[in-house]
N, C-alpha and C positions, 0 to 999 in steps of 0.2 A: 233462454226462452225465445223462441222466433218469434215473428206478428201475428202468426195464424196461430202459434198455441194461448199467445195472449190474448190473442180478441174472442177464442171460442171459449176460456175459461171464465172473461168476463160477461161474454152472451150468455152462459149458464147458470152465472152466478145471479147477473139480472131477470134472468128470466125466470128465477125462483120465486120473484114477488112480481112481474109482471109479465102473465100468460099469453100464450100466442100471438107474441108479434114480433118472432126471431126476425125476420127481414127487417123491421123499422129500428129493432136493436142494432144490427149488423149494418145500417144505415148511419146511424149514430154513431157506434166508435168508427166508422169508414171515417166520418168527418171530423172525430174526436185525434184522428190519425193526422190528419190533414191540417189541425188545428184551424179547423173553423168554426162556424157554430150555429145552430140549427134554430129555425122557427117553428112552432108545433100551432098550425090551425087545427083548433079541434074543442068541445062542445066541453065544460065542466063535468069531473067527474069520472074520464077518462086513464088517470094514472099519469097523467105528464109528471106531477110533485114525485111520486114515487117513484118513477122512474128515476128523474134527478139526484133524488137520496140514492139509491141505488147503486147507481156508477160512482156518485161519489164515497160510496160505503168499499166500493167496490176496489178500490184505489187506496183508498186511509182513512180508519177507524179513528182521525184525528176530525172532532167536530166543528173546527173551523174550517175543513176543506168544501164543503156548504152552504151556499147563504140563498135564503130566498128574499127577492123582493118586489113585495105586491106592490104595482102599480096602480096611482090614481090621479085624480088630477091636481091638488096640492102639491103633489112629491115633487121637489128639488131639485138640482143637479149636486147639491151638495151632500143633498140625501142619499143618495149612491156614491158616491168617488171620499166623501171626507170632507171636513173642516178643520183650519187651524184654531185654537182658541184659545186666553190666554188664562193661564194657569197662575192665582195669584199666591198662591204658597212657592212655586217657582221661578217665578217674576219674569215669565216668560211664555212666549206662544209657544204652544205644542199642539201636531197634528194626531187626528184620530180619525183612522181610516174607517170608510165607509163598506158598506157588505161588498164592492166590489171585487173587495180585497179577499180573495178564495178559490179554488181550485175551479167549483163545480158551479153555477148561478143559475138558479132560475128566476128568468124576471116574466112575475105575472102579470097578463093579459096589458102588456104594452103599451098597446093603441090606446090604454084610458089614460094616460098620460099625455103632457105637454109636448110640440115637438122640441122645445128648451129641451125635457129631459130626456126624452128619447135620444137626441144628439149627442148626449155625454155617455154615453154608451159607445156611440162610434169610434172615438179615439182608443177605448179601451179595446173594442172590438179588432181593429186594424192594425195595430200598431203594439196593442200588448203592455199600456203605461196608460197614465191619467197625468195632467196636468193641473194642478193645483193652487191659485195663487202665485202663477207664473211657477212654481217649482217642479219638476216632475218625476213622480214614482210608479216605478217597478213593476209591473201588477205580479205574482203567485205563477209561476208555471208548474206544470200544464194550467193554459184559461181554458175554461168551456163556457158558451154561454147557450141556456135552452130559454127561449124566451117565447109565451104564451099567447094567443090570442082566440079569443072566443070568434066565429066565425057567423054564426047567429045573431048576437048583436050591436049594434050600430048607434043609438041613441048614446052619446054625451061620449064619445070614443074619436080620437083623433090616427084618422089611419096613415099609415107608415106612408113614407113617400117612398118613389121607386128608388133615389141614392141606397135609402136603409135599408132595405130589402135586399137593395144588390148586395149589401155586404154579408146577409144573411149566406152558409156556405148553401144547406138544402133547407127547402120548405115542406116539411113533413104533417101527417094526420096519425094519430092512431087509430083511432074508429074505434067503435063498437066492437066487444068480444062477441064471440061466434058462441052457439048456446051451449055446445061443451067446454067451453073459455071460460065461461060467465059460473057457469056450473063448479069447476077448477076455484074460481077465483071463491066462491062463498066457501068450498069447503076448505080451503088456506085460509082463508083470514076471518073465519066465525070468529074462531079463539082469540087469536093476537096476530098481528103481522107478521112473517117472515123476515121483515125489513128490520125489525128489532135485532134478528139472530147471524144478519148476514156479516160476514166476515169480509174482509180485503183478500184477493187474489193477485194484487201485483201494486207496486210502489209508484210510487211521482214521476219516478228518474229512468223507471220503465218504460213510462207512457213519453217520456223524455222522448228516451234509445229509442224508440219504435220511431215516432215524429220524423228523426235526423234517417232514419234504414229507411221510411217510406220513400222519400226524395232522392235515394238512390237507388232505385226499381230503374229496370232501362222501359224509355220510352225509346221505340225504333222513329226514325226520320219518316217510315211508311205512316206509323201510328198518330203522328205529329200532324201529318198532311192532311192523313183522317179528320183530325181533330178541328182542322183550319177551315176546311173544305164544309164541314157542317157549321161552322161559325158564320161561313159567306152566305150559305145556304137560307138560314133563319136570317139573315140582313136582306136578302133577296129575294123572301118570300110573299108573295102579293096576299099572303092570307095575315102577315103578323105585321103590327104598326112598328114593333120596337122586337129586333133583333139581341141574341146578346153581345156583350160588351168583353172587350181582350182580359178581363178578371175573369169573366166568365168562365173564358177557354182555359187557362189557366187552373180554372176552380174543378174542371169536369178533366187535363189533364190527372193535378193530384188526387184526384179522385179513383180516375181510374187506377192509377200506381198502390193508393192504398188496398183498391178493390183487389188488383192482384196478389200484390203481399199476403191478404186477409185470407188468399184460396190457396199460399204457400209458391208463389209463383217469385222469381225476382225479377220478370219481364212483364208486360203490358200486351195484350192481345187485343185487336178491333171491338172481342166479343165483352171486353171488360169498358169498353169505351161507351157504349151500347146503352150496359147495363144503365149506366149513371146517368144518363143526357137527361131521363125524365127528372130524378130527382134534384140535379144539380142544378138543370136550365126552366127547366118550368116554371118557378116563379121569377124568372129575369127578363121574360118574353112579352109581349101584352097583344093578345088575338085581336085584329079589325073588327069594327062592329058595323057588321054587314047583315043586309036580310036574308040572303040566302042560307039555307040550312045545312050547308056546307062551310062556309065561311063563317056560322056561328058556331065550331069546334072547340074545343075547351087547346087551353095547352098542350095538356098532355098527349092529344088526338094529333094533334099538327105535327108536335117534336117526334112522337113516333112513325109519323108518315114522313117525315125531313129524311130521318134517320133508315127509313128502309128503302128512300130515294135515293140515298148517299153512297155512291159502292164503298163496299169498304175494301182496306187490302187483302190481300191473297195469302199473304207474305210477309 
């Protein structure tokens, strides 16, 4: 099975319980490719949960490849990664892994948590392990983490700092369905979910092989320069305080490599370079706060004007 027959059976398969949002799908396994992991700002009620079930239904019918975990402001760092404890019929400390421990995670709405717990997220996020009592395990490959944040609001909520965020891969929205979406969506799920009936389309060690095939898509030396040259770009732009950062480029490289794979390509064009810059780099960026109404442009407006000031190559 290539990347592109695996990623379109799994967009199909997800999009059986969540309507009209093939591109924010096709964004997800990009990054699911890449093995990174996505932020979803977006309002209660939206389908982020179901989406999550979803991919990971989508992958293995095994219900431990799922874990959700609602964030609040009590929760732990032991609360997610595990504790050892001592087991007195065994006369011995034994560890009991915490939901971390799973294919698929979604951790809800974040920012209501501690920055304590928010942090232990990090080492698992980057590095793909948790450390424990000094000892350190494993985490489940494929990791995914889709992790929540109501964007509304604000009261008793501790917002992510720019390190955590950078590690996030993109920062994604679903939005609101379109009224033939929403229309779709009652008459699927009056009766029962879809999400009950959905079956797996492809295995762990699938989403493995794809991971290891994406990293070798050729990036051309032209495409490379591309890439550098919109890096300098946003450091050197008198409209952004905060440029991104060489993970960045990095992150909007594999990015793009997945993107091509994902359209059956084994090489990287300028135009797949393009695609990605808003969703990988937009939330790494931070816009001057200026009064002129130009200079008060969201991200998204800047990176797109970077980008179509950037020549790109020919060749």
């Amino acid at each position: 099975m290539t990347i592109q027959q695996l990623t379109t059976a799994m967009e199909q398969n997800i999009s059986r319980v969540i309507y009209g949002k093939k591109e924010k799908i096709d964004l997800i396994l990009c990054a699911l490719l890449c093995s990174g992991h996505i932020l979803l700002d977006d309002i209660p009620g939206t389908g982020k949960t179901s989406l999550a079930k979803a991919l990971a239904k989508s992958i293995s019918s095994d219900e431990n490849a799922f874990r959700r975990i609602q964030f609040t402001p009590d929760l732990l760092p032991s609360d997610i990664t595990g504790i050892h404890y001592y087991n007195q019929k065994e006369n011995e400390f034994i560890f009991r892994a915490g939901p971390v421990f799973a294919n698929i995670i979604i951790a809800d709405e974040i920012n209501r948590t501690t920055p304590r717990t928010q942090s232990a997220l990090l080492e698992c996020m980057e590095e793909g392990q948790t450390t424990i009592d000094g000892e350190t395990f494993v985490l489940p490959k494929p990791f995914f983490i889709i992790a929540t944040q109501n964007p509304i609001e604000s009261q008793g909520t501790f917002p992510l700092p720019e390190a955590q965020i950078d590690r996030f891969f993109m920062r994604l929205s679903l939005g609101y369905p379109a009224e033939s979406e929403e229309e779709a969506i009652l008459d699927g799920h009056i009766k029962s979910s879809p999400l009950h009936a959905l079956a797996p389309v492809c295995t762990a060690d699938d989403i493995l092989s794809a991971q290891a095939a994406v990293r070798e898509i050729h990036l051309s030396a032209s495409v490379r320069n591309y890439i550098v040259r919109l890096a300098k770009t946003t450091r050197e732009s008198d409209r952004l305080q905060l440029g991104i950062s060489p993970r960045a480029s990095l992150a909007l490289a594999h990015a793009s490599q997945a993107w091509a794979a994902m359209h059956g390509r084994d090489y990287v064009l300028p135009d797949d370079v393009k695609e990605m810059v808003i969703p990988v780099l937009a939330h790494r960026v931070i816009p001057k706060m200026q009064t002129t109404q130009r200079s008060a442009q969201t991200s998204d407006t800047i990176l797109a004007e970077i980008t179509a000031a950037v020549p790109a190559p020919i060749a």
